[in-house]
ZADO-1210 file (C-alpha; in nm, 4 decimals, padded with zeros to 6 digits):
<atoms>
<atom x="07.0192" y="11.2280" z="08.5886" code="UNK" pos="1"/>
<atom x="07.1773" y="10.9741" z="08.3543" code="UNK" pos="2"/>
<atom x="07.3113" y="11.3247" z="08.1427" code="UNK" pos="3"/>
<atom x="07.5048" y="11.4476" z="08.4563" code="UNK" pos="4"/>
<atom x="07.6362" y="11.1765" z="08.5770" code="UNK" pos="5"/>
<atom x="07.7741" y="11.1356" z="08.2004" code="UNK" pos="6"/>
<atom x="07.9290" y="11.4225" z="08.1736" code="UNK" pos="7"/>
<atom x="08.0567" y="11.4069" z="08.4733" code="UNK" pos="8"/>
<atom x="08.2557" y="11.1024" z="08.4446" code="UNK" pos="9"/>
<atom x="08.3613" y="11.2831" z="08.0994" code="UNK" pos="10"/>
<atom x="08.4842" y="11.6118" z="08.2398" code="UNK" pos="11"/>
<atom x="08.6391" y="11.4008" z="08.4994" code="UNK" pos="12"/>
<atom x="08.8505" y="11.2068" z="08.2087" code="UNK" pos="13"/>
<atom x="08.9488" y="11.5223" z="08.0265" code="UNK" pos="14"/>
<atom x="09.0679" y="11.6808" z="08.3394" code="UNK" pos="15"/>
<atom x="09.3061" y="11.3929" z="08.4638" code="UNK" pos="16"/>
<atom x="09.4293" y="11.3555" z="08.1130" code="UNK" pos="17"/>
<atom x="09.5657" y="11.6805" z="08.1316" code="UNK" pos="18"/>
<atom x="09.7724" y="11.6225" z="08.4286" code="UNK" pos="19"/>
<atom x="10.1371" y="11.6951" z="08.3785" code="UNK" pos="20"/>
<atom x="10.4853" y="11.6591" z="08.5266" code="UNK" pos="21"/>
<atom x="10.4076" y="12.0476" z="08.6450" code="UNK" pos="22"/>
<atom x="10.0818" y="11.9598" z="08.7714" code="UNK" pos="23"/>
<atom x="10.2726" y="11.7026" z="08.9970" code="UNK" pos="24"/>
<atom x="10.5372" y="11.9288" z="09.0976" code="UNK" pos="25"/>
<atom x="10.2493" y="12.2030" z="09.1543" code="UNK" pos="26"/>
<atom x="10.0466" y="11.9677" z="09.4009" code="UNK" pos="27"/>
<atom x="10.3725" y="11.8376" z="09.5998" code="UNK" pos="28"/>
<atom x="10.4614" y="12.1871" z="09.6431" code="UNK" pos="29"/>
<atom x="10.1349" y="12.2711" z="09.7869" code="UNK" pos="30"/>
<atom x="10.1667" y="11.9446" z="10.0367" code="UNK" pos="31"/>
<atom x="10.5058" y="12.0710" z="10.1396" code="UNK" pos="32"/>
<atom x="10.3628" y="12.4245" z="10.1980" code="UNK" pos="33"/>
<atom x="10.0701" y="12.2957" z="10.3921" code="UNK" pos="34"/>
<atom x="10.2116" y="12.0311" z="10.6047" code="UNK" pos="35"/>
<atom x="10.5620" y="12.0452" z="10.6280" code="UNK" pos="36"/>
<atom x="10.8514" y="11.7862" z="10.5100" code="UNK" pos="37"/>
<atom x="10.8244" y="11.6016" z="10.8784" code="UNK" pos="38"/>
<atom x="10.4458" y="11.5953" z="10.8503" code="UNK" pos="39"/>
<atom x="10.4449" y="11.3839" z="10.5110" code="UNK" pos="40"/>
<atom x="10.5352" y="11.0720" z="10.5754" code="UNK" pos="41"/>
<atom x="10.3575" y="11.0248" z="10.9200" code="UNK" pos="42"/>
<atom x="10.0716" y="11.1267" z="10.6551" code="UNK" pos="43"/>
<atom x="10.1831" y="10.8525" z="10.3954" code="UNK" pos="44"/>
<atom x="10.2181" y="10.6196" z="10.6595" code="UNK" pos="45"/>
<atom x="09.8900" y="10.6625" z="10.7720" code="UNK" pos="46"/>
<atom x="09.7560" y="10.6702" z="10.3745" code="UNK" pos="47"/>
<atom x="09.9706" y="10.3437" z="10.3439" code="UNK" pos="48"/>
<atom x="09.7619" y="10.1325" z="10.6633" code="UNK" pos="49"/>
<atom x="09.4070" y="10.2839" z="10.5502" code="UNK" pos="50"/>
<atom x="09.5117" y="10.1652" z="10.2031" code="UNK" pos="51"/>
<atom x="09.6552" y="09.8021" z="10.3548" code="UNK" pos="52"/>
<atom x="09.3218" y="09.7711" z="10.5568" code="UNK" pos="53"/>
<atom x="09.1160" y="09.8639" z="10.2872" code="UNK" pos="54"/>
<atom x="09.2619" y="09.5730" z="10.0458" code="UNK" pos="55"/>
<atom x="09.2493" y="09.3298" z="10.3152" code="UNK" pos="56"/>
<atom x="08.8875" y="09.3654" z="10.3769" code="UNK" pos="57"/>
<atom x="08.7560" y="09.3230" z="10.0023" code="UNK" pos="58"/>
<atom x="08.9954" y="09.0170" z="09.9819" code="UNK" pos="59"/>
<atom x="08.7567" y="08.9185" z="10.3193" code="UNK" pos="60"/>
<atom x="08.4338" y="08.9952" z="10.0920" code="UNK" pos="61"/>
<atom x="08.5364" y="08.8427" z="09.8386" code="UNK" pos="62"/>
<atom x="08.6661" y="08.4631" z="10.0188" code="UNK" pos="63"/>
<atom x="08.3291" y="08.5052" z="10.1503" code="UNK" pos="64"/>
<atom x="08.1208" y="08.5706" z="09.8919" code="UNK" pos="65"/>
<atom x="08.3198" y="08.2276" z="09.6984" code="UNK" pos="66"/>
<atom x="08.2047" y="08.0272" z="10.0448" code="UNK" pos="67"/>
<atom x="07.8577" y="08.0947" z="09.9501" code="UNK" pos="68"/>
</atoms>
């Protein structure tokens, strides 16, 4: 178990080392392709709020967890 989980975390730092400006360019294009240029930013948006929400709650746990 402890070997997987290992190597995965190392393949997983190799791989996103090797991510380039044509990587980028690859994955927007792909984005466009698949959604559309009107569909992103509702999509961003809606990344943006989760994101926002998600911040707000562990600054929640965290005032808590300094009450106790």
């Amino acid at each position: 178990m402890h070997i997987h989980l290992t190597f995965k975390i190392m393949t997983s730092a190799i791989l996103l080392g090797m991510i380039g400006p044509w990587q980028i360019v690859l994955i927007v294009l792909v984005f466009l392709l698949m959604f559309g240029g009107k569909k992103i930013p509702e999509l961003m948006k809606g990344l943006g709020k989760g994101m926002k929400e998600f911040k707000d709650a562990t600054k929640d746990l965290k005032e808590d967890n300094k009450e106790d």
